[in-house]
C-alpha positions in Angstrom: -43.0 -108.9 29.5 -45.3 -109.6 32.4 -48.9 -108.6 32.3 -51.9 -108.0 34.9 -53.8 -104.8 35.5 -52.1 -103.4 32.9 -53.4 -102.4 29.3 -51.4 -103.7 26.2 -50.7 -99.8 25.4 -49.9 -99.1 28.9 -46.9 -101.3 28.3 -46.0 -99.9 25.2 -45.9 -96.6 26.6 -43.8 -98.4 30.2 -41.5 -99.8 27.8 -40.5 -96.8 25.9 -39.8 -94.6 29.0 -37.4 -98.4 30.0 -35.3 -98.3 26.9 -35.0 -94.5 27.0 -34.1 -95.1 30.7 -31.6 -97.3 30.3 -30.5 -96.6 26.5 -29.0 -93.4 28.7 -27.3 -95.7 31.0 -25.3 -97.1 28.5 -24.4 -93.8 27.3 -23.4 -92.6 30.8 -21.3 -96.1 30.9 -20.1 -95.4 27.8 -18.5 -91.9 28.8 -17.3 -92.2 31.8 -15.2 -95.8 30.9 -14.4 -95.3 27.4 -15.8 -98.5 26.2 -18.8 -99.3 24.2 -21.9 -100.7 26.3 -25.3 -102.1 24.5 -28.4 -102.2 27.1 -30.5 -105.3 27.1 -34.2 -105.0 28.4 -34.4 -108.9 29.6 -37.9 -108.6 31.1 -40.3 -106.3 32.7 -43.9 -106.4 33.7 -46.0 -106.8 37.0 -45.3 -108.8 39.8 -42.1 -109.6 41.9 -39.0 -109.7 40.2 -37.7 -113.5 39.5 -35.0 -115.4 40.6 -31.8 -114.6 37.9 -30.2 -118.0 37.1 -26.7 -116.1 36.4 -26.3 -115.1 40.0 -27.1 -119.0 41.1 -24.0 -120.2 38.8 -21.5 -117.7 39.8 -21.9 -119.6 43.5 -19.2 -118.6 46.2 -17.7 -115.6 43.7 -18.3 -112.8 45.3 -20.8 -109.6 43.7 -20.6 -105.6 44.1 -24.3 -104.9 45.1 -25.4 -101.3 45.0 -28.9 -100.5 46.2 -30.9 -97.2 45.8 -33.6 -96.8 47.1 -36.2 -93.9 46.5 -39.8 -92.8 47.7 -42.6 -90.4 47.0 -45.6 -90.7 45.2 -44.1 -94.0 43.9 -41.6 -96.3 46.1 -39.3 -99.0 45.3 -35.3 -99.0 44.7 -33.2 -99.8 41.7 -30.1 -102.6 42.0 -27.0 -102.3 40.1 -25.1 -105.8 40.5 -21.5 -106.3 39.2 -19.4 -109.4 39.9 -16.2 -108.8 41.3 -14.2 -110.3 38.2 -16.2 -108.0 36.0 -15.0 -104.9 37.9 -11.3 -105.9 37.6 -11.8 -105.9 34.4 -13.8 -102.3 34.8 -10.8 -101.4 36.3 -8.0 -102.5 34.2 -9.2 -100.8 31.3 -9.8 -97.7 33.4 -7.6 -96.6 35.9 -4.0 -96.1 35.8 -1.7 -98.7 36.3 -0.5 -97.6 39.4 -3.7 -97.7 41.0 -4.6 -101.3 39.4 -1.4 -102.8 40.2 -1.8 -102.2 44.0 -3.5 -104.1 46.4 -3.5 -101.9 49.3 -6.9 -100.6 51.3 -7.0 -96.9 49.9 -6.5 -97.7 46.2 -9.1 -100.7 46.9 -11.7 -97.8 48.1 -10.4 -95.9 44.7 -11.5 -99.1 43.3 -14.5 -99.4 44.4 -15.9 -95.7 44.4 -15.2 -95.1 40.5 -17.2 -98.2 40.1 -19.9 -96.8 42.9 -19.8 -93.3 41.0 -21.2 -94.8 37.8 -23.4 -96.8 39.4 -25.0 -94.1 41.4 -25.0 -91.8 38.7 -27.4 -94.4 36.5 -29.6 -94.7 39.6 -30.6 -91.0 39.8 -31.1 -90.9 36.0 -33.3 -93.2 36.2 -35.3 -91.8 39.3 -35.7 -88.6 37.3 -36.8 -90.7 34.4 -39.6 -91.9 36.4 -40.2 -88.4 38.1 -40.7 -87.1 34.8 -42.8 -90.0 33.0 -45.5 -89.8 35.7 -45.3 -86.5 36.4 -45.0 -87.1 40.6 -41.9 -86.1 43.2 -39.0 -89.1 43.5 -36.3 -88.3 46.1 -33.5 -91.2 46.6 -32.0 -92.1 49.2 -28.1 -92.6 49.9 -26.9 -95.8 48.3 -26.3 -98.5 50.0 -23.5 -101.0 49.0 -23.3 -104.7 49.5 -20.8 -107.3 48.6 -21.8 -111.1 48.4 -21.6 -114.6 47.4 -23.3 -114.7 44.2 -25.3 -117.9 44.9 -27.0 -115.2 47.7 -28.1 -113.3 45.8 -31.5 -113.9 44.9 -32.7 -115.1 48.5 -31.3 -110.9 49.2 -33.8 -109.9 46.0 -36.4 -112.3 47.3 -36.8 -109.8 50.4 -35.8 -106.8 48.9 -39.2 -107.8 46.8 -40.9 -108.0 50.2 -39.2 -104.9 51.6 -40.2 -102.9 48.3 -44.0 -104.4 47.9 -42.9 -105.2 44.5 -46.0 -104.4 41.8 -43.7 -103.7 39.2 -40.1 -105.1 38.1 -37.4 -104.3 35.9 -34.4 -106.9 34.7 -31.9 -105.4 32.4 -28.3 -105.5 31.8 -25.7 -103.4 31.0 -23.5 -105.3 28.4 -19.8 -104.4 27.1 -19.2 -105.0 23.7 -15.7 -105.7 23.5 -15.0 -105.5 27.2 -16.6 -109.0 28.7 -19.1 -107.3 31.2 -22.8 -107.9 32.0 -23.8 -105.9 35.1 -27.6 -106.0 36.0 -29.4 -103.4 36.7 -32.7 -104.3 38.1 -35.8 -102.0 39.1 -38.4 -103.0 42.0 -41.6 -100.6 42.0 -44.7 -100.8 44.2 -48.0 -100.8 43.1 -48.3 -97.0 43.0 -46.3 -97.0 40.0 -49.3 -99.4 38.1 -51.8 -97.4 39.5 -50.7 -94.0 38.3 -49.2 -95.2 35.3 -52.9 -95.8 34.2 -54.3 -92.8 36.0 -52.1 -90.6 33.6 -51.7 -92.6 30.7 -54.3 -93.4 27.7 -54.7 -96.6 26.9 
């Protein structure tokens, strides 16, 4: 937990509407794969998000970066990053074998949108979950999806921070618990977030 402007209560109460947040993420993950997910709340607080070491060691492997971004009375986006071997498995598990067992472009895009559907699904929870914790108007916008070298990673989150103004960060993952995944799902806020978070909070 990272602290600055805000109260110790503040964060308390920031914390709660997190685990709720992505508690339900799980849940959604949970249903629409069949397999039991546990969400980890890693850190949170103010300031930019960090540099994650797991993306530096997975190197040249490639990711599955989905970005959401979403503006209002609060702006920022939300990140949902899956390695590539971590959707295989994903898709193994879930889709026929007739899809899995093929390597050709349109079951590739089948691929890739069931894992894009969840994804995006987690990303508008969570905007209403902010919409309805502040009490202020969130629209997102239409996801955009990215994949990369892992070991590029970061220097992408390093400007994203720019691009968002981040005030306010989120790093959590997603975490299978028989199925070996770990997908992150990361948060970027601007400082509107801290500033009406203590406008409409008691601390």
């Amino acid at each position: 937990m990272s602290r600055g402007n805000l109260s110790e209560v503040h964060l308390e109460i920031i914390e709660e509407m997190i685990s709720e947040s992505i508690r339900k993420a799980a849940q959604s993950m949970e249903q629409m794969l069949r397999i039991r997910v546990s969400p980890e709340l890693i850190q949170f607080g103010e300031g930019q998000l960090k540099s994650i070491r797991e993306f530096d060691d997975l190197g040249r492997f490639k990711v599955n970066l989905m970005k959401v971004a979403f503006h209002g009375e609060i702006n920022g986006a939300f990140y949902f990053v899956i390695n590539n071997h971590e959707m295989d498995l994903i898709n193994s598990v879930c889709l026929p074998d007739d899809i899995t067992g093929s390597r050709n472009s349109h079951t590739k895009m089948m691929k890739h949108d069931f894992m894009s559907e969840i994804e995006n699904l987690i990303a508008n929870m969570s905007i209403a979950a902010l919409s309805e914790f502040l009490g202020v108007e969130v629209i997102g916008d239409v996801p955009i999806v990215r994949n990369m070298k892992g070991e590029l990673v970061n220097a992408y989150l390093e400007n994203e921070n720019e691009i968002n103004q981040t005030a306010f960060f989120v790093n959590s993952t997603l975490n299978g618990t028989v199925v070996n995944i770990a997908p992150h799902f990361l948060w970027m806020i601007d400082e509107h977030f801290v500033r009406i978070t203590k406008l409409n909070t008691v601390a």
